[in-house]
N, C-alpha and C positions, 0 to 999 in steps of 0.2 A: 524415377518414379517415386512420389512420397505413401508412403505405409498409410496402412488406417492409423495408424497410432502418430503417425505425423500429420495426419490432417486433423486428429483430434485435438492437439497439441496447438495447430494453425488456430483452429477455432476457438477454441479455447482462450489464448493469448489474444486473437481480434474482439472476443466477446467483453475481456476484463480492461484491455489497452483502450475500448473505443466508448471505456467510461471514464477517459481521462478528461482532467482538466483541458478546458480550451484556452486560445490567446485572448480570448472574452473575459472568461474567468478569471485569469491573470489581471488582464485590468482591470477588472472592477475590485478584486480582491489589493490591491495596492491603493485604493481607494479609503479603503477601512483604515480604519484608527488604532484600533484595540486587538489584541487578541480575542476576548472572546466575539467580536465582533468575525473576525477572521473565520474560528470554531461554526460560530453560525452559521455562516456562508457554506463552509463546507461540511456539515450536516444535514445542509440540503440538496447536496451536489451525489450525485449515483454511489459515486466511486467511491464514498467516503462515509455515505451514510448509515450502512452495516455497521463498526466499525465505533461513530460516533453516537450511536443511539440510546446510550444507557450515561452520555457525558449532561453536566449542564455547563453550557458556553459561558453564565454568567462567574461560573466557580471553577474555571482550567485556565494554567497558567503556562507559557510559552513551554515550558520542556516537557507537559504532559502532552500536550497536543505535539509535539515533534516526537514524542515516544509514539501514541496512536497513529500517527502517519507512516512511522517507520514500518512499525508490526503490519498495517494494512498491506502496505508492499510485501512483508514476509507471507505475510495470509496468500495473496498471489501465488508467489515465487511456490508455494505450497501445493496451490490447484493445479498449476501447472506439470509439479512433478509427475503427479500420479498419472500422465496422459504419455509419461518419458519411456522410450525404451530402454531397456537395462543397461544396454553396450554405451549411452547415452546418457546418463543418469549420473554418471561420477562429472560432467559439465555444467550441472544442475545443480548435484548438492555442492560444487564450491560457490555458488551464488548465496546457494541458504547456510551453508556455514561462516559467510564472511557475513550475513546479516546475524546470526545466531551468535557471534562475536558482540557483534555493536549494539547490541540488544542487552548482551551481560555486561559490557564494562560500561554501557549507561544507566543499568540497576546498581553499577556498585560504586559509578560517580555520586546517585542520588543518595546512597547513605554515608 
């Protein structure tokens, strides 16, 4: 039997997963040229659009947009904790600590 705190979890995870990219989007994003061509695309895309709304697609360049993609995922990995049970939660934060890694040694590759 799943917990209220597991279905909120469920929900939760199907509300943020079922604003993923699709195989549509995939294609047509292999279409494009440019990076900020790319940026564009997925600025207008659910999942992504939080996230990239304060960017301009004409002035981001490959590793800034792979940095905001990363974080976006950590933004998740995030919402989701809070819905974790405790006994639960040490499963979770190795997810967000191994992205809380890749996060600092791609701040400290960029200086």
């Amino acid at each position: 039997m799943i917990s209220f705190a597991g279905n909120a979890i469920v929900a939760k995870a199907k509300s943020i997963y079922g604003k993923r990219l699709s195989d549509a989007d995939y294609e047509s994003m292999v279409k494009l040229k440019t990076v900020p061509e790319v940026a564009s695309y997925l600025r207008n895309h659910p999942n992504y659009q939080e996230i990239l709304q304060d960017i301009s697609p004409d002035a981001i360049h490959r590793g800034q947009l792979e940095s905001l993609i990363r974080k976006n995922a950590f933004n998740h990995t995030l919402r989701l904790i809070k819905f974790v049970k405790v006994r639960d939660e040490g499963f979770y934060r190795l997810n967000l600590v191994r992205r809380e890694i890749d996060i600092i040694l791609e701040i400290l590759r960029d200086i």
